[in-house]
N, C-alpha and C positions, 0 to 999 in steps of 0.2 A: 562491764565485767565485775563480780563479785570479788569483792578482797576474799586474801587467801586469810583462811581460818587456823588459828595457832591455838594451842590448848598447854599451858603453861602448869604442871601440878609440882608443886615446889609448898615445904611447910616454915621455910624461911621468906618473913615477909620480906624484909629487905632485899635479899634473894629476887625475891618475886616480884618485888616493884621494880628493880632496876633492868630488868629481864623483860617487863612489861612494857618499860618505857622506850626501849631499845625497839624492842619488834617492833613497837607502835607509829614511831621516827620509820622503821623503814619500810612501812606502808600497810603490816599485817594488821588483819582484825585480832584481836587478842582475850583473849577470857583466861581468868585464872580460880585455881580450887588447892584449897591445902592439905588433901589426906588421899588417900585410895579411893576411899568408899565413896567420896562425893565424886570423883573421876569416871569411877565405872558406873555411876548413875548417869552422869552425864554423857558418855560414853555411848550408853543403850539409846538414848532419846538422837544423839544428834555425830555424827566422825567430825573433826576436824581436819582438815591437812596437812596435818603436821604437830605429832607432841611434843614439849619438853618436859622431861620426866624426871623428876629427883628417881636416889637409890634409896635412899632411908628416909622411908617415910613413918607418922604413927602407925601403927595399926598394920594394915596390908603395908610392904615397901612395894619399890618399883619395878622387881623381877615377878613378884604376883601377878601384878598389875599387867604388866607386857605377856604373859602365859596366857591369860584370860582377854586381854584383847585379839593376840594371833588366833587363837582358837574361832575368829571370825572377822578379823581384816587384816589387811597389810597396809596400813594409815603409817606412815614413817616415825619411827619416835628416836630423837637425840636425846640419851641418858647423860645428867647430871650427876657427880658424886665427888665426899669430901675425901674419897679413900682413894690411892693410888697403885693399889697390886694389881698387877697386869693380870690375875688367875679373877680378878672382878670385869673387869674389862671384858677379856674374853668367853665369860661368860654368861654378859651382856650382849655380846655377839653372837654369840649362840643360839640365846632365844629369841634371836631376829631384830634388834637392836641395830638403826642404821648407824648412827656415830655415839662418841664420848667425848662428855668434858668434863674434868677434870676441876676440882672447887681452889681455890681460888681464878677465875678465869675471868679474859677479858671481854667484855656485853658484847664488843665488835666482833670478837669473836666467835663468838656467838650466833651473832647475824650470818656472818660469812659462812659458818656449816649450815645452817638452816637455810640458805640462799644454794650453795650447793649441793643440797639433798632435794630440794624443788627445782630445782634447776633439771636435776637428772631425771626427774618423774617427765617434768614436760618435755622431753626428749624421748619419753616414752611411748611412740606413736609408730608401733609399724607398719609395714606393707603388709598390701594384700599378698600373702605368699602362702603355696599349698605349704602343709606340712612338711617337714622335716624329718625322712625317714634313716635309721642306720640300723640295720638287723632289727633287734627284737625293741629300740630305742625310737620312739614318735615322742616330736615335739612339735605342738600348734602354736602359731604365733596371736592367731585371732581368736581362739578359746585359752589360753595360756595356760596348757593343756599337755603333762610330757605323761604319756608312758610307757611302764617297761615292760615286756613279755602279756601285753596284754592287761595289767595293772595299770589305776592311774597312782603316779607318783605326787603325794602334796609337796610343793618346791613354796615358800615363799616369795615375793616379788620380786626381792632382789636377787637371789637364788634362779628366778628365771631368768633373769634377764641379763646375768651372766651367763648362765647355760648358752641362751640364745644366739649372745653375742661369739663365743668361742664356738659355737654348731655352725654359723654361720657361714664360717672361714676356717675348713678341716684343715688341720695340722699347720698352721698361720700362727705363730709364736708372738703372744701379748708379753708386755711385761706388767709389772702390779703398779705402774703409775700408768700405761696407757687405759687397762682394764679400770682405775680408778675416773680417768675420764671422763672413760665412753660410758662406764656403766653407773658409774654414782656421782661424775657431775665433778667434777676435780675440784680439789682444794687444797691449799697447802697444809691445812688443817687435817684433813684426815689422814686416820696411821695405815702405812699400804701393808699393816698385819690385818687389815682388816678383808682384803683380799683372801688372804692364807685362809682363813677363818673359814670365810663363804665356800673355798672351794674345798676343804675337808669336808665341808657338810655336805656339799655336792656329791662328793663321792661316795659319801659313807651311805647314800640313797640310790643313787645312780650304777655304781660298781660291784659287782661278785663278791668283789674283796678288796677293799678299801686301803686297807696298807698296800695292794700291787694292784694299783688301777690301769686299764688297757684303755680308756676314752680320754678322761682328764688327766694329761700328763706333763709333769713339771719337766721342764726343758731345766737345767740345772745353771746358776748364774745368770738366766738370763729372764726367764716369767714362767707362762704357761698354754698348752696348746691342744686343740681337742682331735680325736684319732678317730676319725670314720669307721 
């Protein structure tokens, strides 16, 4: 079996060496690039399994960078950053950004989300199951493939694979640490807003109306659960 491929773009060497040697201890192949522009060239020739992405970068930063990737994969990327307002965060998440960490932070730490975000992808193997019909709402598991009134909807990977999971099991009440689990590989590391995140997005694609959603609906103190 091939090592898993990490693509490390950080313009702090030090940064990038000790980041480098960490993954490398725990068995990933590793390549590393200090700017944008050399990322998305490399990018175009070859995906990795997994990025680690600085947020300020020279030249392009690392929200450019993740816009122009999604625009043609869903390769997982954990963003790195020396800034801590949760309005950067979130909107790291937004643009499909699997996890955050946050600068000064520990290499094992490091490992351990990037162990947990791989972790969830290989987990990601379903059954052969027909689609998933609810009125005017199709979801394929084997095209991963949702759409609505005859439109197809672009969901990102993770975005599906929550969907999936909550379509799965109509009105089955998740909370945002079991949905952390099953769908992104649990870690004590990741923040369960990142749940919140995913399923606002969800709705805001999936839903009529987005503030009064009728499919994904927050069961209140307790998680969340999908309405047939």
């Amino acid at each position: 079996m091939n090592a898993t491929e990490i693509l490390i773009v950080e313009d702090e060497p030090s940064i990038a060496e000790v980041v480098e040697i960490y993954l490398r201890r725990a068995g990933y192949h590793v390549q590393a690039v200090r700017d944008g522009e050399a990322a998305l060239k490399l990018l175009d020739q070859h995906l990795p399994d997994l990025i680690v992405l600085d947020v300020m970068l020279p030249g392009m930063d690392g929200f450019s960078i993740l816009r122009c990737l999604r625009d043609r994969s869903d390769v997982p990327v954990i963003f790195i950053t020396a800034r801590r307002e949760e309005v950067e965060r979130i909107a790291g998440l937004e643009l499909g950004a699997d996890d955050y960490v946050v600068k000064p932070f520990s290499p094992q730490e490091l490992v351990s989300r990037v162990r947990a975000v791989l972790r969830r992808l290989q987990r990601e193997e379903y059954r052969a199951e027909k689609p998933l019909i609810f009125g005017d709402l199709g979801i394929d598991s084997q095209t991963r493939l949702v759409t609505l009134a005859g439109q197809e909807i672009p969901l990102t990977g993770r975005e599906f694979d929550l969907l999936w999971l909550l379509a799965q099991h109509p009105r089955q009440v998740f909370t945002r640490e079991q949905l952390l689990e099953r769908v992104w590989g649990y870690s004590e590391y990741i923040d369960p807003g990142t749940v919140t995140v995913h399923l606002r997005r969800l709705r805001e694609k999936i839903e009529k109306d987005a503030s009064h959603p009728v499919r994904l609906i927050t069961v209140w103190g307790v998680g969340y659960k999908f309405e047939p």
